[in-house]
LOVOFI-651701 format. One line per field, with one value per residue (C-alpha): x, y, z; residue in three letters. Coordinates in Angstrom, 1 decimal. Layout:
# LOVOFI-651701
c1 = (X;...)
c2 = (Y;...)
c3 = (Z;...)
residuo = (Ala;...)
END
This chain:
# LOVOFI-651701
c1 = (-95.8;-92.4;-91.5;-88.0;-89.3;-92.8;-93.5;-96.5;-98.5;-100.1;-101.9;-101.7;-104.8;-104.8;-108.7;-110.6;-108.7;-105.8;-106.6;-107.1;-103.2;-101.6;-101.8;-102.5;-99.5;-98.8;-96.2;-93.7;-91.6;-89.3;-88.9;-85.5;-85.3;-87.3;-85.9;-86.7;-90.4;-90.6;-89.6;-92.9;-95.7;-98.6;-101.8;-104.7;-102.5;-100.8;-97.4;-96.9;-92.9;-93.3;-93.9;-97.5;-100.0;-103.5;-105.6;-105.4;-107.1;-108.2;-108.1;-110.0;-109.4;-112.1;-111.5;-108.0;-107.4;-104.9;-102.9;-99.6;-99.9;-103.0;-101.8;-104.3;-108.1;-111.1;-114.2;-117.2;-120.8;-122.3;-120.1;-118.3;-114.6;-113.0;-109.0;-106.7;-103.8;-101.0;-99.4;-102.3;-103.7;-106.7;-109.9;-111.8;-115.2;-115.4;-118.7;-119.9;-120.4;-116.4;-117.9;-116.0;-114.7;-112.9;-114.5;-112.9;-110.0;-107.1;-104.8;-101.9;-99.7;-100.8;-103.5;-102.4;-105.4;-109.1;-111.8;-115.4;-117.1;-120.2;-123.5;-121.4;-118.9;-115.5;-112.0;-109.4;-105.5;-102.9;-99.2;-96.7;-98.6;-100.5;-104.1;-107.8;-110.4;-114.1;-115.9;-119.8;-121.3;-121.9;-117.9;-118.0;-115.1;-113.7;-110.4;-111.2;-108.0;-104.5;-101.7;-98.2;-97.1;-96.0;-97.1;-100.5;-100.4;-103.3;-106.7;-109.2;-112.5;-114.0;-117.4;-117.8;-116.8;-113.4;-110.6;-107.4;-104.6;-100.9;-98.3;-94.8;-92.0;-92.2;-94.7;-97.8;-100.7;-104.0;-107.3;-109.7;-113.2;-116.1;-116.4;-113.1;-110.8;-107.7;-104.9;-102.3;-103.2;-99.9;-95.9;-94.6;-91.1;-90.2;-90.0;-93.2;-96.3;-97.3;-100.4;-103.5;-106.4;-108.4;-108.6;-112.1;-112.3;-112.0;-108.1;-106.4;-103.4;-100.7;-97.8;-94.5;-91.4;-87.7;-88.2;-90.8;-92.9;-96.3;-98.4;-101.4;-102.7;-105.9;-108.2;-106.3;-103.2;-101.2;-98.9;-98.1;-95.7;-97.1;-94.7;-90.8;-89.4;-86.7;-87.9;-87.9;-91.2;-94.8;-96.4;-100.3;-102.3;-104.9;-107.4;-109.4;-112.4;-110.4;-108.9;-105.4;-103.6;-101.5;-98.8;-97.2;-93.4;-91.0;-86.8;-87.2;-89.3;-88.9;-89.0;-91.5;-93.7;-93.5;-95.3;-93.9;-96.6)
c2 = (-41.5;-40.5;-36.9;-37.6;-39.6;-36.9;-36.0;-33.3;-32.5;-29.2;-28.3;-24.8;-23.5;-20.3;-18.4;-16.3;-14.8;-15.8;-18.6;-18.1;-17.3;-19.6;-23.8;-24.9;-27.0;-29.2;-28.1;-30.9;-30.2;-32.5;-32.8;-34.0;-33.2;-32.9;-28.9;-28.5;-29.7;-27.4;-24.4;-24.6;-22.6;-24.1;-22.9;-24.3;-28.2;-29.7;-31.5;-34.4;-36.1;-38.5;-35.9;-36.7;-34.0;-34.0;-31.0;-28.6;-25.5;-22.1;-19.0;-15.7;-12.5;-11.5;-7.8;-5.7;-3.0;-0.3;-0.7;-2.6;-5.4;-7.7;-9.4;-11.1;-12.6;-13.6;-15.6;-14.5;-16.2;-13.8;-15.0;-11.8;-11.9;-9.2;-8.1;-6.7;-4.3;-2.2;0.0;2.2;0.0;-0.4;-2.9;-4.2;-5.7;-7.8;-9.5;-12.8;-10.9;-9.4;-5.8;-4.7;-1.1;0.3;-0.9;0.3;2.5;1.7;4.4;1.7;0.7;-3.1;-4.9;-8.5;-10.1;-10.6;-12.1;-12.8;-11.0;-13.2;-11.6;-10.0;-7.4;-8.8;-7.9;-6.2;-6.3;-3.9;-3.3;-2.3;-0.4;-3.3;-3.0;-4.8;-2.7;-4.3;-3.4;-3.5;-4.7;-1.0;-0.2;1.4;0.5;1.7;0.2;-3.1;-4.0;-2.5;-4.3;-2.9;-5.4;-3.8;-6.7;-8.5;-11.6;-13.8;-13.8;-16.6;-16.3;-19.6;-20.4;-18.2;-15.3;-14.6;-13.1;-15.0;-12.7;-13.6;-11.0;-10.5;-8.9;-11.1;-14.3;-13.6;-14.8;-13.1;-13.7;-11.2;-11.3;-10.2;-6.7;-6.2;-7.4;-9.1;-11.0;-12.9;-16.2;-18.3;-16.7;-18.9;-17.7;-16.7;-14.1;-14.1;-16.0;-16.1;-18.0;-19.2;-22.0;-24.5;-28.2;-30.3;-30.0;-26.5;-26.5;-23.5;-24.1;-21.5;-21.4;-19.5;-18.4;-18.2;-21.2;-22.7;-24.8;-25.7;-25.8;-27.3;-25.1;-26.6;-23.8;-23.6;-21.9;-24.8;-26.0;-28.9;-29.0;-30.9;-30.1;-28.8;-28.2;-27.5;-24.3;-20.9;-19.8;-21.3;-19.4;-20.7;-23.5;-25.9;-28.1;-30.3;-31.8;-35.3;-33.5;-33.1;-30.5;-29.0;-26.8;-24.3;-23.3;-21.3;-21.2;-17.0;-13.9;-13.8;-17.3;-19.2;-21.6;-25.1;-27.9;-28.8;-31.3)
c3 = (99.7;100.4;99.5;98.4;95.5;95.2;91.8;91.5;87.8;87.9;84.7;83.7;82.6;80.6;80.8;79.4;76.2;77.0;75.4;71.8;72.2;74.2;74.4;77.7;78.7;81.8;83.8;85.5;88.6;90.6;94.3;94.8;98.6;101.6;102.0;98.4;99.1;102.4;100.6;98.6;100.0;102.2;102.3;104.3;104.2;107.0;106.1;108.8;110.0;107.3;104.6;103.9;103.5;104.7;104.8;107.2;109.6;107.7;109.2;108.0;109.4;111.7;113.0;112.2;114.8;114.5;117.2;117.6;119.8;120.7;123.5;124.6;123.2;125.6;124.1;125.9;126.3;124.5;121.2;121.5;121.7;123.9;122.6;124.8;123.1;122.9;123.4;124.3;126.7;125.0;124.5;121.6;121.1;118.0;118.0;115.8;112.4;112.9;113.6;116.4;118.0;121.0;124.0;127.1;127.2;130.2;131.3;131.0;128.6;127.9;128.4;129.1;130.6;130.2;131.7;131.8;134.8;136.8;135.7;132.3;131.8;131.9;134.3;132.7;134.0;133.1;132.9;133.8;136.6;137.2;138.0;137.1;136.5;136.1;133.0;132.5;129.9;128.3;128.5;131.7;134.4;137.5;138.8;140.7;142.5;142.6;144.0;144.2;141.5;138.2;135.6;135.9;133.5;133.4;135.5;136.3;137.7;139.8;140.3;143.5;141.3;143.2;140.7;140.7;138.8;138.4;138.8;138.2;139.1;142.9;141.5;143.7;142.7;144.6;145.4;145.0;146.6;144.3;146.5;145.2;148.4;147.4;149.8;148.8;148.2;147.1;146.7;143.9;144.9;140.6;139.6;137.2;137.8;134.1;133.4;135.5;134.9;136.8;136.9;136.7;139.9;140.6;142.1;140.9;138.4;138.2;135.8;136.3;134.3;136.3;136.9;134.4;136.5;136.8;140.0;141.6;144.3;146.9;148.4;151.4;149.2;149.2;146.8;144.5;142.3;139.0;136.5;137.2;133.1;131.4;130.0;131.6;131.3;131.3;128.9;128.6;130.9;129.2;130.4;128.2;128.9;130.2;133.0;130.9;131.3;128.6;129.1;126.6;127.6;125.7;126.6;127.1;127.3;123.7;122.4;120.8;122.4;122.3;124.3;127.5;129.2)
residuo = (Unk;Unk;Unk;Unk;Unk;Unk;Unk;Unk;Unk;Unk;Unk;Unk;Unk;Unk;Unk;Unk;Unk;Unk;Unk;Unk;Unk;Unk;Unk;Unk;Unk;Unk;Unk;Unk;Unk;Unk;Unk;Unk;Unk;Unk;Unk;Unk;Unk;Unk;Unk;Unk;Unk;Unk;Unk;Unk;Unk;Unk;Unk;Unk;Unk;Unk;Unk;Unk;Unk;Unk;Unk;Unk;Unk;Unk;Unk;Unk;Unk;Unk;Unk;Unk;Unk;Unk;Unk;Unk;Unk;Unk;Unk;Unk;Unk;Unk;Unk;Unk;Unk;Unk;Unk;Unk;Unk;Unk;Unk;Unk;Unk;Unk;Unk;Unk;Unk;Unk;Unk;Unk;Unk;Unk;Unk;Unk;Unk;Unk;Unk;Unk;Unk;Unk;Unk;Unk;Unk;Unk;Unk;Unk;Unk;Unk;Unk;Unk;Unk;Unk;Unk;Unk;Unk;Unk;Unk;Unk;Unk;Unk;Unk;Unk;Unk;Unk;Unk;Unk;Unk;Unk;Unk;Unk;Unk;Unk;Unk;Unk;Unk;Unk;Unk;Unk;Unk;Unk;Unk;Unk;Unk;Unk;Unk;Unk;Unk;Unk;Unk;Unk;Unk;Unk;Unk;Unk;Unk;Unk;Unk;Unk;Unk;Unk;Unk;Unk;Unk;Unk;Unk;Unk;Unk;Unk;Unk;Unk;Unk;Unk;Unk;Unk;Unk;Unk;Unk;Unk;Unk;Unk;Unk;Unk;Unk;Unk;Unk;Unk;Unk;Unk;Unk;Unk;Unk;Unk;Unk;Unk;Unk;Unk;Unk;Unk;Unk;Unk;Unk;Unk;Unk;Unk;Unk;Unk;Unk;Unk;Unk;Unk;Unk;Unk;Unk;Unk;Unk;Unk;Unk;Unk;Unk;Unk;Unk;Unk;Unk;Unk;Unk;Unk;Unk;Unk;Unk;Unk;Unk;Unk;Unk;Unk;Unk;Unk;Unk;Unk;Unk;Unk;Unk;Unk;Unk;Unk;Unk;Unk;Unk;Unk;Unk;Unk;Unk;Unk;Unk;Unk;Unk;Unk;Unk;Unk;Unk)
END
């Protein structure tokens, strides 16, 4: 149906006593437009490029904190969900039933990135005095790794339990043994190495902003460039269960995100 030529019927109904007063009428509207359709509100529909509407994702709140910023949120396998924030540096628990609290308490300003820990707990990295501390399961941490990078953005964790974390403002990416020794693994040469993942087959995928690009990096620390784009910052890496990767880039620090590969 084409929504230049949509025509929607909504009955009025009128409860309770409200009705011993007023005639329930239907109501006609119009839709001249496409912009005059769009201005209407959606709630839980989708609205496709040919104007058709199907039904579409709800969302409930779970847990409202009362701080600023949540940067960033971690599932763990527990069915917990870990939440970093800011601009106290802060993290929350929220657990299946959307009861949730302070869980461990940074002396940074942001918490960026979160991951699950081998054996429980999770890693926690900061900015912008970039560190990872390593949480227990009880709350309790202890600062696990502090390079002389400022911003730590995104941390992976592979099946050897050594802690990958991307860094910014030089683009190293480190490697960080599970007694807490890190090296540099890969210089991106940007100036941010934004976001981290894995393939299926355990390669370590790094994403980067000035330039936005995408790489594929073997165990040995060596580079392959997968995806060189247009846009100045990889924001998030993806893999699905294929083996595809999905990339989201934005145009700026400040932009908003838009799929890229």
């Amino acid at each position: 149906m084409s929504i230049r030529s949509l025509r929607v019927l909504v009955p009025a109904f009128v409860a309770g006593a409200a009705v011993l007063a007023f005639a329930a009428l239907p109501t006609f509207w119009q839709v001249s437009t496409e912009a005059e359709f769009l201005r209407g509100e959606v709630e839980n529909l989708s609205i496709d490029s040919y104007g058709r509407l199907t039904l579409g994702p709800t969302s409930t709140p779970l847990y409202e904190s009362n701080a600023p910023f949540l940067w960033t949120v971690v599932a763990a396998p527990d069915g917990a969900v870990y939440a970093g924030s800011g601009n106290e540096g802060q993290v929350y628990r929220i657990d299946a039933s959307g009861k949730g609290g302070l869980f461990f308490d940074t002396e940074e300003l942001e918490v960026h990135a979160i991951a699950p820990a081998p054996g429980g707990g999770i890693f926690v990295a900061t900015s912008p005095n970039g560190r990872i501390y390593k949480v227990d399961p009880s709350g309790k941490g202890a600062v696990f790794f502090d390079p002389a990078d400022r911003y730590i953005w995104s941390l992976a964790v592979d099946r050897e339990g050594n802690v990958f974390a991307a860094t910014g403002d030089k683009g190293i990416i480190y490697k960080i043994t599970p007694a807490g020794s890190g090296s540099v693994f890969y210089e991106t040469k940007a100036t941010h190495a934004m976001s981290l993942a894995f393939d299926r087959d355990g390669r370590l995928l790094a994403g980067t902003e000035s330039p936005g690009r995408v790489f594929r990096i073997d165990a040995a620390g060596k580079p392959f460039v997968i995806l060189d784009s247009s846009y100045n910052e990889i924001r998030t890496l993806r893999v699905d269960g294929n083996g595809m990767i999905y990339a989201a880039a934005v145009s700026g620090r400040s932009g908003a995100s838009s799929p890229a590969a």
